[in-house]
mmJSON file of the N, C-alpha and C atoms, coordinates in Angstrom:
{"data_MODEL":{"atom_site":{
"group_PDB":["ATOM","ATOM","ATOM","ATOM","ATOM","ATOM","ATOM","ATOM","ATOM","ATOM","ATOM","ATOM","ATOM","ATOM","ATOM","ATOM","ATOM","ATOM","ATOM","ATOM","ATOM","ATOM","ATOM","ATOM","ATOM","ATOM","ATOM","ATOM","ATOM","ATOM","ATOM","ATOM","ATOM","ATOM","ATOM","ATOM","ATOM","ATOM","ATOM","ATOM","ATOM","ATOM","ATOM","ATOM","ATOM","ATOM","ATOM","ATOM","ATOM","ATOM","ATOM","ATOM","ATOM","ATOM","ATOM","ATOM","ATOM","ATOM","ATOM","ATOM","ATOM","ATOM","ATOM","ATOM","ATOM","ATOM","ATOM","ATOM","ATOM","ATOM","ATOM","ATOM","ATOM","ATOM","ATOM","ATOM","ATOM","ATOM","ATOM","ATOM","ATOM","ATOM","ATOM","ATOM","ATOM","ATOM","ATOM","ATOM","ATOM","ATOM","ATOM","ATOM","ATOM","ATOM","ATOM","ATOM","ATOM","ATOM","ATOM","ATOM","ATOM","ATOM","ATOM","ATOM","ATOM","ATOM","ATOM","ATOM","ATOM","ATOM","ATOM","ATOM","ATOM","ATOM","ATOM","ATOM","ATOM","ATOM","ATOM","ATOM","ATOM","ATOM","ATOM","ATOM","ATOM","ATOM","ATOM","ATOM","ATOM","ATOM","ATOM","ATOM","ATOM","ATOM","ATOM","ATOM","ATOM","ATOM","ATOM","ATOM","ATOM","ATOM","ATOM","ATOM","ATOM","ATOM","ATOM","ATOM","ATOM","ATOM","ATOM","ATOM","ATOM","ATOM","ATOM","ATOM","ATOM","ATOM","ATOM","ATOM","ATOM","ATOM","ATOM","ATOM","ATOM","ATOM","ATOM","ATOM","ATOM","ATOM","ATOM","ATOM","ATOM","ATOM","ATOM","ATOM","ATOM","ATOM","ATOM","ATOM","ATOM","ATOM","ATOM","ATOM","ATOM","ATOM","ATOM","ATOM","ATOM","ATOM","ATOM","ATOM","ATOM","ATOM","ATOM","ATOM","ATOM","ATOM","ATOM","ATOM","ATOM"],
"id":[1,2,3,4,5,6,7,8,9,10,11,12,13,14,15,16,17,18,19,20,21,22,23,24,25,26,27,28,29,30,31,32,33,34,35,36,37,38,39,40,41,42,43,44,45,46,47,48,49,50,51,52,53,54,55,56,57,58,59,60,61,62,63,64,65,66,67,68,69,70,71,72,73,74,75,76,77,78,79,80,81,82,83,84,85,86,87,88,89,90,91,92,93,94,95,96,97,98,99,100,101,102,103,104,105,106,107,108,109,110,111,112,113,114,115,116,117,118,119,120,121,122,123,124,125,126,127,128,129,130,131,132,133,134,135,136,137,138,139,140,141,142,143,144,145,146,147,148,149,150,151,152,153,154,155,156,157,158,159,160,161,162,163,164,165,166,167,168,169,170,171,172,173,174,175,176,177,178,179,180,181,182,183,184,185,186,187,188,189,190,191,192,193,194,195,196,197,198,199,200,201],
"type_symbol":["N","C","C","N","C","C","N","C","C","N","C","C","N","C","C","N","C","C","N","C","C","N","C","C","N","C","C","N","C","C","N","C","C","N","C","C","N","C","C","N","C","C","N","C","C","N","C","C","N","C","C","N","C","C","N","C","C","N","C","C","N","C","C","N","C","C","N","C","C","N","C","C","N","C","C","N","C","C","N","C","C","N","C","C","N","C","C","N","C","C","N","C","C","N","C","C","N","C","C","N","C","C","N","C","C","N","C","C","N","C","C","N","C","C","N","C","C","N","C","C","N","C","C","N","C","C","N","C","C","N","C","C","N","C","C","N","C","C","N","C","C","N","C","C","N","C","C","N","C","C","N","C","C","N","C","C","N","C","C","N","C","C","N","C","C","N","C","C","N","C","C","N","C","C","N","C","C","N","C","C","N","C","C","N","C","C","N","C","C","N","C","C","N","C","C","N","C","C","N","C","C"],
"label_atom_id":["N","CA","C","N","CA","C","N","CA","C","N","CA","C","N","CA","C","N","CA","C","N","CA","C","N","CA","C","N","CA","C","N","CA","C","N","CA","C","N","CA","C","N","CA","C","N","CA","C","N","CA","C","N","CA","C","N","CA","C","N","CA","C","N","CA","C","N","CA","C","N","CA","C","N","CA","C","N","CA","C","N","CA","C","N","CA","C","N","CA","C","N","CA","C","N","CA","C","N","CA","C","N","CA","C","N","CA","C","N","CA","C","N","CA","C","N","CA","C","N","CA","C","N","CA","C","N","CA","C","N","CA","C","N","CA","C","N","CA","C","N","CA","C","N","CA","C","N","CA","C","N","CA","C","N","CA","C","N","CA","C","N","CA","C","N","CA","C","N","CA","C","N","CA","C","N","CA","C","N","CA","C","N","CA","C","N","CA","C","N","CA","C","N","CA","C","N","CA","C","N","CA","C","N","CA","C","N","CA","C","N","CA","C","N","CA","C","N","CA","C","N","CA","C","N","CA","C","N","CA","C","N","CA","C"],
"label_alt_id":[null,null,null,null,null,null,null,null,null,null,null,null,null,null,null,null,null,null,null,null,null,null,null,null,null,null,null,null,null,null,null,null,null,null,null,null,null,null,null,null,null,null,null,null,null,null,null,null,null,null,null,null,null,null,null,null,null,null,null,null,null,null,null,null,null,null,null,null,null,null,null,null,null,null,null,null,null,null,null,null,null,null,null,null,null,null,null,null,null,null,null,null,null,null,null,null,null,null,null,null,null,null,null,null,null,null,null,null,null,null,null,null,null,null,null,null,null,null,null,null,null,null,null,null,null,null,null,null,null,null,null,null,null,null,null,null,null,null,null,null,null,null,null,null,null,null,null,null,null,null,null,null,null,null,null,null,null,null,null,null,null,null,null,null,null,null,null,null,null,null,null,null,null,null,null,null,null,null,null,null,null,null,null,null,null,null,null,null,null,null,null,null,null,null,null,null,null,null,null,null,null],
"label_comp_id":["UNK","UNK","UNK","UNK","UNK","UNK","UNK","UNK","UNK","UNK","UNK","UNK","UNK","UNK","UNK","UNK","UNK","UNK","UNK","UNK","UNK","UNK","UNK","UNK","UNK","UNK","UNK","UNK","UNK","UNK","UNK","UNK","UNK","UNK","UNK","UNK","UNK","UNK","UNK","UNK","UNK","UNK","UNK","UNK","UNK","UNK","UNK","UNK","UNK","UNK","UNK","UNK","UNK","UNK","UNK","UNK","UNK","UNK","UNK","UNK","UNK","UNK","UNK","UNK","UNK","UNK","UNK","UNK","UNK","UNK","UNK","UNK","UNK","UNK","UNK","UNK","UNK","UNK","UNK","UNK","UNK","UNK","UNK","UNK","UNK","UNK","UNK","UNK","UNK","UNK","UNK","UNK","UNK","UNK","UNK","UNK","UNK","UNK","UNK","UNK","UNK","UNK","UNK","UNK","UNK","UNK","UNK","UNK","UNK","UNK","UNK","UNK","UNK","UNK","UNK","UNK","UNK","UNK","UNK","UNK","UNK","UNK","UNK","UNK","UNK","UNK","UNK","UNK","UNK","UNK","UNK","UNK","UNK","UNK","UNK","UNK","UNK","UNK","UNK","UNK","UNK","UNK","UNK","UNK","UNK","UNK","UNK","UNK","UNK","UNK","UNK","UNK","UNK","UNK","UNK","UNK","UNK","UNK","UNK","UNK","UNK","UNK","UNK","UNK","UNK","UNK","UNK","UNK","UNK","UNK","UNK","UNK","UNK","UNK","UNK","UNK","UNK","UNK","UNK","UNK","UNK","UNK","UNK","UNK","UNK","UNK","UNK","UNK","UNK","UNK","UNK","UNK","UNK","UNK","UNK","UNK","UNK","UNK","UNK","UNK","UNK"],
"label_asym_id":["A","A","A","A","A","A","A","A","A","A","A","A","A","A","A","A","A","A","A","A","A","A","A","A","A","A","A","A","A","A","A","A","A","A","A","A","A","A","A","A","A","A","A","A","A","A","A","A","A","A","A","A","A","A","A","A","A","A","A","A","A","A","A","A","A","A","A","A","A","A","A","A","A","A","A","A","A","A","A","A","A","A","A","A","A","A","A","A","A","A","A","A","A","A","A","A","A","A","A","A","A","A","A","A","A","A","A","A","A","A","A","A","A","A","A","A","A","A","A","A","A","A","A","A","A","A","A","A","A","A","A","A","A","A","A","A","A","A","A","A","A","A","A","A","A","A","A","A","A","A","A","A","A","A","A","A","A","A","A","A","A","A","A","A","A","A","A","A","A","A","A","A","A","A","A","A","A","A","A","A","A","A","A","A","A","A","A","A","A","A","A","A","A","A","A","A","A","A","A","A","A"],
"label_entity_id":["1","1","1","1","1","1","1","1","1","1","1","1","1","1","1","1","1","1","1","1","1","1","1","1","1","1","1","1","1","1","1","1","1","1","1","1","1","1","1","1","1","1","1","1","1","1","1","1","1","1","1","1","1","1","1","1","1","1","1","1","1","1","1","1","1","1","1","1","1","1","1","1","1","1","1","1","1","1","1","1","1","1","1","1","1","1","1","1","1","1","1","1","1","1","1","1","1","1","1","1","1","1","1","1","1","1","1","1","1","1","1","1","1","1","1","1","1","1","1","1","1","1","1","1","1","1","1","1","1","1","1","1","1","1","1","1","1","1","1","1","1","1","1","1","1","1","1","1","1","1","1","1","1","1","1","1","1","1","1","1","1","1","1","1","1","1","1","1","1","1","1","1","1","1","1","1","1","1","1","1","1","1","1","1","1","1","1","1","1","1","1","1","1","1","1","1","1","1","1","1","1"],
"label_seq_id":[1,1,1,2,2,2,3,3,3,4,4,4,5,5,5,6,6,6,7,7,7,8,8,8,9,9,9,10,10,10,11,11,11,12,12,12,13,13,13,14,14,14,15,15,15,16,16,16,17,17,17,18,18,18,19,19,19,20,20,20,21,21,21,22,22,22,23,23,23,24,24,24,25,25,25,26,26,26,27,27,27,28,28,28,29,29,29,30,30,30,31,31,31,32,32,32,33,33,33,34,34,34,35,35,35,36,36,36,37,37,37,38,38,38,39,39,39,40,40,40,41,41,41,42,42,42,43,43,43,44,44,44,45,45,45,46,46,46,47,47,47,48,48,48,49,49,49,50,50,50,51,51,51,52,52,52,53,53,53,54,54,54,55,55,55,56,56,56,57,57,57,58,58,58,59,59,59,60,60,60,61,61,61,62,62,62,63,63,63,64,64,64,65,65,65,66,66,66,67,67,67],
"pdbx_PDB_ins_code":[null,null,null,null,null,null,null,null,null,null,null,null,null,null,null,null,null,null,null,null,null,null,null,null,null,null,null,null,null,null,null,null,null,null,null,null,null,null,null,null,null,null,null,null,null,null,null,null,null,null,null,null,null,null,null,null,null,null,null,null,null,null,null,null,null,null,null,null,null,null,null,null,null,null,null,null,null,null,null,null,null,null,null,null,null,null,null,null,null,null,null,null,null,null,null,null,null,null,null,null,null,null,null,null,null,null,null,null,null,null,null,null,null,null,null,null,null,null,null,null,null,null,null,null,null,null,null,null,null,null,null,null,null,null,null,null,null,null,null,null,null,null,null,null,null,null,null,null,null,null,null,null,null,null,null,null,null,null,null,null,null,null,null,null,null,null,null,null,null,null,null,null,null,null,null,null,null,null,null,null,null,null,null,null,null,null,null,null,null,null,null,null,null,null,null,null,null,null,null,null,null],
"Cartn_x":[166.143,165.102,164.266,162.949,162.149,162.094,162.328,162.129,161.425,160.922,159.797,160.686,161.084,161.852,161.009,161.662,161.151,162.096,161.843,162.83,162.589,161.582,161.788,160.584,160.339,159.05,157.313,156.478,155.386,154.123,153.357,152.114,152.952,151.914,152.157,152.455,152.129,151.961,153.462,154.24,155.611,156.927,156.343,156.746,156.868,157.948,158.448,158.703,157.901,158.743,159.552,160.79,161.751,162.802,162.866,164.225,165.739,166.034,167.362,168.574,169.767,170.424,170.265,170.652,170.596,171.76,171.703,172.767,173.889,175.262,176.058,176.271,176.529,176.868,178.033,178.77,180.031,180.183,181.261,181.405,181.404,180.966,180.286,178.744,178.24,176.67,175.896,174.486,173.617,172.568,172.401,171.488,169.816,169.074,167.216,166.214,166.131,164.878,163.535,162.888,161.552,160.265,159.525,157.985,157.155,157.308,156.247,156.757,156.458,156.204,155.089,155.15,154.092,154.49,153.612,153.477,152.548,153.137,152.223,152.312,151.26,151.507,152.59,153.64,154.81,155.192,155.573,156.272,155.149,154.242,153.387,154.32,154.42,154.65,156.023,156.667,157.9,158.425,157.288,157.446,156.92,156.032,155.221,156.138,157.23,158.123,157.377,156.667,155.787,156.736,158.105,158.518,157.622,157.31,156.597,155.783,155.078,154.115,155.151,156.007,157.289,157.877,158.213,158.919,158.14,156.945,155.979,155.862,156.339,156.426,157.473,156.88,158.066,159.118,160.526,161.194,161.656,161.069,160.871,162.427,162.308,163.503,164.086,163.702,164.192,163.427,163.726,163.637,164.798,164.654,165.383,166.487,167.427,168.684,168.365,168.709,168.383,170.084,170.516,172.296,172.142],
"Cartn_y":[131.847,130.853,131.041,130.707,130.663,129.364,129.65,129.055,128.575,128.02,127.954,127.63,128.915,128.996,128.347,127.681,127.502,128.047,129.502,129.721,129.312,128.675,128.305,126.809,126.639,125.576,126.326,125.723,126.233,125.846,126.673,126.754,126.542,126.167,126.683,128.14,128.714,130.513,130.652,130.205,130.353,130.429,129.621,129.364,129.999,130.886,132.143,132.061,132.266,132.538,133.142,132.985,133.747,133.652,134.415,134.216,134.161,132.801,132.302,132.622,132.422,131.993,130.826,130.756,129.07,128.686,127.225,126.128,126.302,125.48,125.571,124.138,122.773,121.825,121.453,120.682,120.329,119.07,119.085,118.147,116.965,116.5,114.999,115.131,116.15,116.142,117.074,116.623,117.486,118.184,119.348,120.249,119.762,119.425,119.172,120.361,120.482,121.636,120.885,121.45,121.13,121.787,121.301,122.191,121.9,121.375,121.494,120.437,121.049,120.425,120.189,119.262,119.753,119.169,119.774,119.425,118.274,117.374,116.69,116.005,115.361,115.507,114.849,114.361,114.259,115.411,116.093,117.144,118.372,118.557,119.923,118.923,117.341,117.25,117.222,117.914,117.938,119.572,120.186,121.487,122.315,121.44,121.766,121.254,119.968,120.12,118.724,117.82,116.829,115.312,115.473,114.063,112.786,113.195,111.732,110.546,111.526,110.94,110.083,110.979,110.807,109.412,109.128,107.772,106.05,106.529,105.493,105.022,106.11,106.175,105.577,104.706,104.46,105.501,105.033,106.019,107.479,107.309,108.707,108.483,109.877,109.863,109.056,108.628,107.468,106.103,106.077,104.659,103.546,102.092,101.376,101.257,101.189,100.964,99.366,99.523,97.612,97.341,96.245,95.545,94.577],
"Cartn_z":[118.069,118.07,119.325,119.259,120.673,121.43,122.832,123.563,124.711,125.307,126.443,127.889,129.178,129.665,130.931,131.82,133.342,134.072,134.98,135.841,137.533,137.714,138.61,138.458,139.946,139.966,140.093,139.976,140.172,139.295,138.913,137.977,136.319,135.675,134.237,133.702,134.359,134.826,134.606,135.061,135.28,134.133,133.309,131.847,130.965,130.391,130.076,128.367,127.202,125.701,126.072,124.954,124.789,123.41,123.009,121.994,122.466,122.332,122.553,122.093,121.832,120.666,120.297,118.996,118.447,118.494,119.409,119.568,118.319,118.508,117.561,117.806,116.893,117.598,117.199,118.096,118.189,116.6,116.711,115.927,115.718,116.786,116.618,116.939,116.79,116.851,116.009,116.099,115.167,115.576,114.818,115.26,114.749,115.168,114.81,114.68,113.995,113.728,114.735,115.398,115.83,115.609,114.849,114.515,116.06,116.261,117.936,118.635,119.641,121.02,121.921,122.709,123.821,125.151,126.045,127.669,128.085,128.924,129.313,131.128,131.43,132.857,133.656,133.249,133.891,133.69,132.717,132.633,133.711,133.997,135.25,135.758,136.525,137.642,138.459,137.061,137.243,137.768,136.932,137.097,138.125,139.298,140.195,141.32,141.32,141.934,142.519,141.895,142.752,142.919,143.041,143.028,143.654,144.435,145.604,144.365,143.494,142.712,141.307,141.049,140.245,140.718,141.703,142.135,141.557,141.51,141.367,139.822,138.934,137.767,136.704,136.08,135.133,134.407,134.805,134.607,135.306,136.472,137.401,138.233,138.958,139.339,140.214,140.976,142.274,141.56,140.159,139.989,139.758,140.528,140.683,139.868,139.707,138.561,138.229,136.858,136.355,136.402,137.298,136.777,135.841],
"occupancy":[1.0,1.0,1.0,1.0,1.0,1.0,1.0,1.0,1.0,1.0,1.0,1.0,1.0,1.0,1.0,1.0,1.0,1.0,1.0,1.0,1.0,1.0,1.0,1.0,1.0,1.0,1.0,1.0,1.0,1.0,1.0,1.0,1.0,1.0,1.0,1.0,1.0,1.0,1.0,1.0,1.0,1.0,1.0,1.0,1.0,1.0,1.0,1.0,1.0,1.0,1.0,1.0,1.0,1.0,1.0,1.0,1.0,1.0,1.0,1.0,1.0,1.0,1.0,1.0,1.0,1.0,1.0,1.0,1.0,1.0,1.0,1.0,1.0,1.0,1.0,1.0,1.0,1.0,1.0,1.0,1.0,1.0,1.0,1.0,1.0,1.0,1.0,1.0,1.0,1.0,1.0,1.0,1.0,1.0,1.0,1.0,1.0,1.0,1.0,1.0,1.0,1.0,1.0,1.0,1.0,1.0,1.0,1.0,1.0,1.0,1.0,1.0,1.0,1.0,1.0,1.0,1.0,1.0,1.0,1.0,1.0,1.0,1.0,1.0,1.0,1.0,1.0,1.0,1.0,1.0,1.0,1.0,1.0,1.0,1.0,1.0,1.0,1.0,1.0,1.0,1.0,1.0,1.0,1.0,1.0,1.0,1.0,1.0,1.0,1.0,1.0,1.0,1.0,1.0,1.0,1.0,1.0,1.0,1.0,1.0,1.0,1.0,1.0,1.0,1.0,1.0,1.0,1.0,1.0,1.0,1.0,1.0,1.0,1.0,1.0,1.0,1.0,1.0,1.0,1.0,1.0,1.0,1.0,1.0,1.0,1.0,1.0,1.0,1.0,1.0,1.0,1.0,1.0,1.0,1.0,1.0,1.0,1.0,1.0,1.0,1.0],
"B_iso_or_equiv":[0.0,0.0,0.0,0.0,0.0,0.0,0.0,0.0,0.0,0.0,0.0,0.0,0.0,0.0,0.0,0.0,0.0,0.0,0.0,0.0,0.0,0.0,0.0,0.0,0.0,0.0,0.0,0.0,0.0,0.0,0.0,0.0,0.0,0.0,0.0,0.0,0.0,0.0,0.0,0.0,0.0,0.0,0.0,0.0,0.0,0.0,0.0,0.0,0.0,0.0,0.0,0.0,0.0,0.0,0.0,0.0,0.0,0.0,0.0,0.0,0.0,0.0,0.0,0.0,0.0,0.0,0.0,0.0,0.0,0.0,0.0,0.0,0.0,0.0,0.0,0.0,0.0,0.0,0.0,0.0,0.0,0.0,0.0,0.0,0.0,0.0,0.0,0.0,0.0,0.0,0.0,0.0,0.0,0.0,0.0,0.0,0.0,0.0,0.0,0.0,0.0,0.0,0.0,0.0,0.0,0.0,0.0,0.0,0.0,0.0,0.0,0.0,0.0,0.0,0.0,0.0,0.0,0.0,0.0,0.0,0.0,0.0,0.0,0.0,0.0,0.0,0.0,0.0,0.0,0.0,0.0,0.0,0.0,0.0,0.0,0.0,0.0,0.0,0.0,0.0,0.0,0.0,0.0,0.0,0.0,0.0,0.0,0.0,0.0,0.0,0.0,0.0,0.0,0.0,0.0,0.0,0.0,0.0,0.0,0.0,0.0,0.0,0.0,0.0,0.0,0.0,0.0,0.0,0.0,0.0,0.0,0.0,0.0,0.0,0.0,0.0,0.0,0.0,0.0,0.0,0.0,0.0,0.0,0.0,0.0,0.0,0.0,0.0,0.0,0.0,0.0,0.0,0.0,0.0,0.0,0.0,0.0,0.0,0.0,0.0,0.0],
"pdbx_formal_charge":[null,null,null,null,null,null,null,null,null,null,null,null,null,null,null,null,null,null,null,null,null,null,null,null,null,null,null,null,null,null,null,null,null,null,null,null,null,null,null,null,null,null,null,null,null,null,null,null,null,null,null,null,null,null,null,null,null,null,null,null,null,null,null,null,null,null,null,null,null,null,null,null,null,null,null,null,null,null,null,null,null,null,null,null,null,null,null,null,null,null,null,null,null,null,null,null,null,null,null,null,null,null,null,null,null,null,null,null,null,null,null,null,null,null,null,null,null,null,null,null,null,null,null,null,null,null,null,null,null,null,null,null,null,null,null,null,null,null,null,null,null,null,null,null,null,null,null,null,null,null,null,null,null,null,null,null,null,null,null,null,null,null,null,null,null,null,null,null,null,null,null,null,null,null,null,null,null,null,null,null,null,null,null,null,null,null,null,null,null,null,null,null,null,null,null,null,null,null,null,null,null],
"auth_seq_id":[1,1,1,2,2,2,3,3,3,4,4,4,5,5,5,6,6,6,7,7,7,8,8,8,9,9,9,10,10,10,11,11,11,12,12,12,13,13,13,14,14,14,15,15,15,16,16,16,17,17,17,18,18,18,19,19,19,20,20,20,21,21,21,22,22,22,23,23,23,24,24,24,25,25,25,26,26,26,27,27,27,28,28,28,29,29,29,30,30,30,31,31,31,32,32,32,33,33,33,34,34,34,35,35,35,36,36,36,37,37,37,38,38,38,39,39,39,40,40,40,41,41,41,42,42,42,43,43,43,44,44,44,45,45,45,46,46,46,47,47,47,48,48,48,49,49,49,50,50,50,51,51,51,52,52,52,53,53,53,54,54,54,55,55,55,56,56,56,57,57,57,58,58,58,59,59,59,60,60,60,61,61,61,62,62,62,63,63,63,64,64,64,65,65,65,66,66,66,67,67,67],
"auth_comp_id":["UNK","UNK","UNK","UNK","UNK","UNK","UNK","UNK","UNK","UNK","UNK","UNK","UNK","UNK","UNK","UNK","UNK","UNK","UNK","UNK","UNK","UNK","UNK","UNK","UNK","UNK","UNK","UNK","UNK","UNK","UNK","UNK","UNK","UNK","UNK","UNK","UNK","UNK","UNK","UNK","UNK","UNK","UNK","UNK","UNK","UNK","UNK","UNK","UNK","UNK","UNK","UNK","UNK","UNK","UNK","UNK","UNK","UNK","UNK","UNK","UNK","UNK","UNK","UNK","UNK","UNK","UNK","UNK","UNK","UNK","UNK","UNK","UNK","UNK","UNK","UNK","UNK","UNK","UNK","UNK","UNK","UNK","UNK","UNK","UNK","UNK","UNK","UNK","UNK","UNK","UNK","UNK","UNK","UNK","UNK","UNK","UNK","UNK","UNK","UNK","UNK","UNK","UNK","UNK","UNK","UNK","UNK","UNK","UNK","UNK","UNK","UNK","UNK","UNK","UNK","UNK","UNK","UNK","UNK","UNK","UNK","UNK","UNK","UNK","UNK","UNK","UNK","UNK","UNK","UNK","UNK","UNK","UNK","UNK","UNK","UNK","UNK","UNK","UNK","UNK","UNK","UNK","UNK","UNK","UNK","UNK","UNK","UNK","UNK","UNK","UNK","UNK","UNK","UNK","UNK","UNK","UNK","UNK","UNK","UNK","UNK","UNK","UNK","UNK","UNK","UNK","UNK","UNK","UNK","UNK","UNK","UNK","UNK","UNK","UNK","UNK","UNK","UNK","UNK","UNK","UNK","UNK","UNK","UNK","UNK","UNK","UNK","UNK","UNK","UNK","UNK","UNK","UNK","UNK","UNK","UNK","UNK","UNK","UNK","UNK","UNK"],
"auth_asym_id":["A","A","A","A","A","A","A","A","A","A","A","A","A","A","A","A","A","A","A","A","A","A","A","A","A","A","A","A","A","A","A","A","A","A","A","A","A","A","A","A","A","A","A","A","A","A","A","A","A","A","A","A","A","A","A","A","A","A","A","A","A","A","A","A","A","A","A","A","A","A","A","A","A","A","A","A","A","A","A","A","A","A","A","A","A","A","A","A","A","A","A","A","A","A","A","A","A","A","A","A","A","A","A","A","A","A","A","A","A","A","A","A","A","A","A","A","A","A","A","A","A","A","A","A","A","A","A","A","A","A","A","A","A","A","A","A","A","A","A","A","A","A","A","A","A","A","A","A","A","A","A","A","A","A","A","A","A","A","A","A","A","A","A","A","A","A","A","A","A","A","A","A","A","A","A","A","A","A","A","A","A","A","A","A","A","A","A","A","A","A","A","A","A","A","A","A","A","A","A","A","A"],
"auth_atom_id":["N","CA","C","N","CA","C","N","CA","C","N","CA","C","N","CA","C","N","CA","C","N","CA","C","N","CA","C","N","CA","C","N","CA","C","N","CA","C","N","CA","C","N","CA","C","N","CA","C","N","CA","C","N","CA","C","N","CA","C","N","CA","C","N","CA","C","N","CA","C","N","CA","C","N","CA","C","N","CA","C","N","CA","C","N","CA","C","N","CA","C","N","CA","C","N","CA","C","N","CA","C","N","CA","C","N","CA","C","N","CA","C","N","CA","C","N","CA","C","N","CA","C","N","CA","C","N","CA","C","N","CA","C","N","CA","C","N","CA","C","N","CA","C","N","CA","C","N","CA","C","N","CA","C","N","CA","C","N","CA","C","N","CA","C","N","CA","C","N","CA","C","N","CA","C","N","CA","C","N","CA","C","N","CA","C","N","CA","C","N","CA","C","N","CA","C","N","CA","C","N","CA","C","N","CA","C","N","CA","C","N","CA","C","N","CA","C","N","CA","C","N","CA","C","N","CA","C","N","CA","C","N","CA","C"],
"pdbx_PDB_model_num":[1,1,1,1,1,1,1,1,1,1,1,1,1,1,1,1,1,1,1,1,1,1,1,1,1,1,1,1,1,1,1,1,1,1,1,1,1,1,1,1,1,1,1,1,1,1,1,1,1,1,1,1,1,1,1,1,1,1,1,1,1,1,1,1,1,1,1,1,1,1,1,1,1,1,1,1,1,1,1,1,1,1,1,1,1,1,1,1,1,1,1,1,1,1,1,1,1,1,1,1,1,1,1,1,1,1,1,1,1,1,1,1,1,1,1,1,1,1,1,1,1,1,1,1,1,1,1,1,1,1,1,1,1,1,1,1,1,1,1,1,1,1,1,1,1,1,1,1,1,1,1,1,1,1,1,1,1,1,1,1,1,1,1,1,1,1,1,1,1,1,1,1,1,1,1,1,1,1,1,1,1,1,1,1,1,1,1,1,1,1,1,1,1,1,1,1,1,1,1,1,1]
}}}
């Protein structure tokens, strides 16, 4: 199956096709076919390595825990 690889941080430039193997799933889970995907700007700013901007964001990484 193809995949869209990030081996490191950086540009969009960076972002590698590739043919994978395809997953096997365990037995309490299921495998999903996906016709598309896409990128969007959390995801560059994740991939550019921009946490600072990330924190401010719903859901970002240094966001508050709810008890």
């Amino acid at each position: 199956m193809k995949a869209i690889i990030c081996p490191r941080y950086g540009s969009p430039d960076v972002l590698q096709l590739r043919e994978v193997e395809k997953p096997s799933p365990l037995e309490d889970e299921v495998l999903i076919k996906i016709h598309a995907a896409s990128l969007n700007s959390r995801d560059l700013r994740i991939l550019r390595a921009n946490p600072i901007i990330m924190r401010f964001m719903p859901g970002g990484l240094f966001r508050p825990k709810i008890k």
